[in-house]
N, C-alpha and C positions, 0 to 999 in steps of 0.2 A: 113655262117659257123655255123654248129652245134657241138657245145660240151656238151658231154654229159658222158663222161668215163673219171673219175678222178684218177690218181696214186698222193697218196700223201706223201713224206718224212717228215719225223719230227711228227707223232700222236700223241707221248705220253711226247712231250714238252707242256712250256707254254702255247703256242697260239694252236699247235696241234688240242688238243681236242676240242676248240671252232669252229674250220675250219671243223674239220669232219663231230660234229653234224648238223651244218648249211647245209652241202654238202645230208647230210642223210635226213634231213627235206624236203631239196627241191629237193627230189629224182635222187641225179645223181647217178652213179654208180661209186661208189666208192671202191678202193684198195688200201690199206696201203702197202707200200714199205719199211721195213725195212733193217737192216744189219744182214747181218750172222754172228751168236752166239750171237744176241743182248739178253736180258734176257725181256726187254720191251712186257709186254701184251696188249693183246685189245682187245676191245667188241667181243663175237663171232658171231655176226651175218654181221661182216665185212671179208671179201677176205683178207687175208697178204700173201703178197709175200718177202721170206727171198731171198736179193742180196748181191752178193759181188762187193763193193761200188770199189774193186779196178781193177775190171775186167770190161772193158769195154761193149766184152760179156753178163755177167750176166746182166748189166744193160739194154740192149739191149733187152733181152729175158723178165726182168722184166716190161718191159714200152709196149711191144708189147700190139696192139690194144686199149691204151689211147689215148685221144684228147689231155689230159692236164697232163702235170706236177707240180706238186705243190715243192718246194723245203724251209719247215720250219725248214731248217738244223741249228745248235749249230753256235755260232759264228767260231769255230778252225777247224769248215769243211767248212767254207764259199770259200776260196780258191780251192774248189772241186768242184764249180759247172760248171765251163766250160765242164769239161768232161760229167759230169753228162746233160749238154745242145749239146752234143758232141752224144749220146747214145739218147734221146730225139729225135734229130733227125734222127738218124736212122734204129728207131723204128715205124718212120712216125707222132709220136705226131705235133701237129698242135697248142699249146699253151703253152710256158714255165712261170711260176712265180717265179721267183728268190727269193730268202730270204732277202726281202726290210724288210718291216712289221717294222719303226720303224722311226729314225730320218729321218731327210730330208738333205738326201744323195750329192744332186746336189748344196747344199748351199757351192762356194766357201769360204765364209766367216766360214762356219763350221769346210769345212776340212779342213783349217786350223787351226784351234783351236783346232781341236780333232781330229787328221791325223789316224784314227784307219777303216774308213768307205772303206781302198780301195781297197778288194777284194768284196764289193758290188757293187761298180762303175765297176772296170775290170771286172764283172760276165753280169752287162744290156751292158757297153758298145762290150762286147762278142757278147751277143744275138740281139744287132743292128747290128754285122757283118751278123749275117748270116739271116737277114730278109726275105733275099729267099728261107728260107727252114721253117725257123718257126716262129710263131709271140713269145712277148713276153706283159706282165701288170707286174708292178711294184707299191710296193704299202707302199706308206708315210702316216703312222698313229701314228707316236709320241709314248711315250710310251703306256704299257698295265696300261689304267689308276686305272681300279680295282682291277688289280694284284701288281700294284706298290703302292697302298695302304696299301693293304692286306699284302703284304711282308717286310715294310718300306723302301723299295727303294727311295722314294719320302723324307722318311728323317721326316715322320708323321706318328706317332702310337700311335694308339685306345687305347692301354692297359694302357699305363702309362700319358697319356695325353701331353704328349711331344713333340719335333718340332725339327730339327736340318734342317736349311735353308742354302740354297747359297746365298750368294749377299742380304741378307737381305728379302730373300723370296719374294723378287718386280718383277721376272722375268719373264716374260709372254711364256708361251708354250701352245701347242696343245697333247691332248691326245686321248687315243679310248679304250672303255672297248673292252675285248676281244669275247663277242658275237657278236658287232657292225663289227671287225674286218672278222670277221667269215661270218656274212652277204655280208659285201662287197664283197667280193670273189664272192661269189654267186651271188652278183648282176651283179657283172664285166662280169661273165663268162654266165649270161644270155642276156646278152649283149654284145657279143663279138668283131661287128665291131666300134661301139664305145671306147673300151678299148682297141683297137689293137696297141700293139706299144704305150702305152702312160704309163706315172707314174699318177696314183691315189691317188692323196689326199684327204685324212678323218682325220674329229676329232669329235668324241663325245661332247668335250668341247675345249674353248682355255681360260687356268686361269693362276693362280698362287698359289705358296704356302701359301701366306697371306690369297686369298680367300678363300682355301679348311678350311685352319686354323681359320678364321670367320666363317666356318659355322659348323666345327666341334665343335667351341665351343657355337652354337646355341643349338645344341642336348645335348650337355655334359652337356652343364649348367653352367661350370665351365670355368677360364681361365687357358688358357694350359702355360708351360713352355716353352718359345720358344729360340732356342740359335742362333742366327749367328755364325755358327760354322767355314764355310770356305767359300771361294771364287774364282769363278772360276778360275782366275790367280792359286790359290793354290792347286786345283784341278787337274789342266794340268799340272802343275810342278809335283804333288806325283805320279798319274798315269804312268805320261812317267818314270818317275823314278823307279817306282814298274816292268814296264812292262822289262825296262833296265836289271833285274835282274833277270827276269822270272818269275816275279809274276805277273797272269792273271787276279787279284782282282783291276789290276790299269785300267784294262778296263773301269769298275764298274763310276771308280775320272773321267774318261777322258766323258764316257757318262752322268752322273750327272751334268759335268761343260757345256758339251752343251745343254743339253736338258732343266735345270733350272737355265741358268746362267743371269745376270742380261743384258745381250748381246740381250735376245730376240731372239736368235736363233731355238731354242724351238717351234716357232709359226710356225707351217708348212700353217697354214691356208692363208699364205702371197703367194702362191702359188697357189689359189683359190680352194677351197674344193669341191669334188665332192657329198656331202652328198646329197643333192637334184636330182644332175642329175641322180642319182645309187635310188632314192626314200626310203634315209634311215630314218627309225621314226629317233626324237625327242628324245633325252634323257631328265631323270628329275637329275641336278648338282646334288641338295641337295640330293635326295635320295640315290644317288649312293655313294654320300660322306660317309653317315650315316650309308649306307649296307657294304660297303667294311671296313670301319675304325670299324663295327662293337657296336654302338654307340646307 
């Protein structure tokens, strides 16, 4: 199986842009697929095709002559991909990628704990029905570990030297910058009977809060502020409670409680990583700690 013709949803989100360049360095052909009247731009030396996401048609028309669909759709479209794997195929594409790119979806232990993952399970186990028209790679990388520095999502920030932990910051997870993220793809996708039909697991690293927080305060010099602030118990109680009233920020408590809770759920690497077998380099921790916390 050759793939070689990318359409990709989602460019000009988080992971997006890391997925493109990787796709462009390693010469595939690549098309951006966006929504009609989006305002979203991008590079001009890329192909965008404006779809209407609610016509099954347009998307049909949109995907014609791809190998691959890439689907780095917002969490509140994730519910859309079935159709979107619906038009995929009969458009003739020959490899769908769901919008995994993050926890590890298939931990019944998770989804219990944080019942929010399950329009990403009913989107793979869709794309296992229809295995006789197209394959699918799903892909568990924990969070965006340089983004979620960068942004204090992890609850750790460069500016003010400060720390707000779960569970006392002991809880071990896996994460993936999002170049690494970017690469996988690529690697998966030159690699295609290998990744056929399977979830791929990557992590750049598998740490903890404490660690990153020991080694930020190598660089800094100084000792940081650090607070046990909440815990996952009370993270899964505010979330479901925020989300009860239609606040979408309780998302946020319910993936924070799984991904760094002192549960260990976090560690997708229990799953066995495929970093080696996809030939991904090495990261260096410390430096990445140092470059994203800005340090």
């Amino acid at each position: 199986m050759s793939l070689k013709n990318v359409a990709l949803i989602g460019a000009s989100g988080n992971l997006g842009p890391a997925i493109l360049s990787n796709l462009a360095d390693a010469s595939f052909n690549v098309t951006i697929i966006s929504r009609e009247g989006s305002a979203s731009t991008f590079p001009s030396n890329f192909k965008v095709v404006r779809a209407d996401f609610s016509s099954h048609d347009s998307l049909v028309a949109a995907f014609k002559g791809q190998d691959v669909v890439i689907a780095a759709v917002a969490s509140h479209a994730l519910d859309q991909q079935p159709k979107i794997v619906d038009a995929a195929i009969a458009a003739g594409v020959k490899r769908f990628v769901p919008s995994e790119f993050g926890s590890n979806t298939i931990d019944p232990k998770l989804n219990e704990l944080v019942p929010i993952f399950g329009p990403k399970l009913a989107a793979v186990d869709y794309l296992k029905s229809k295995e006789d028209a197209i394959s699918w790679t799903a892909f568990i990388t924990g969070p965006f570990f340089d983004w979620g520095l960068k942004v204090g999502f992890f609850g750790i920030d460069g500016k003010t030297k400060t720390a707000k932990v779960v569970d006392g910051g002991k809880g071990r997870w896996s994460g993936t910058t999002l170049n690494t993220i970017g690469l996988t793809v690529v690697k998966s996708l030159q690699n295609p009977e290998l990744t056929k039909n399977q979830y791929v697991a990557v992590a750049s690293f598998v740490t903890t809060a404490s660690d990153i927080i020991t080694t930020a305060e190598k660089f800094s010099g100084e000792k940081w502020s650090i607070t046990d602030d909440t815990s996952t118990d009370e993270l899964v109680k505010s979330g479901k409670e925020k989300l009860g009233k239609g606040d979408h920020s309780g998302v946020v408590d319910l993936l924070r409680a799984g991904a760094f809770g002192g549960h260990h759920l976090g560690d997708s690497s229990t799953l066995g990583l495929w970093n080696e077998k996809l030939g991904l380099p090495k990261e260096d921790f410390e430096q990445t700690v140092k470059a994203s916390l800005g340090l």
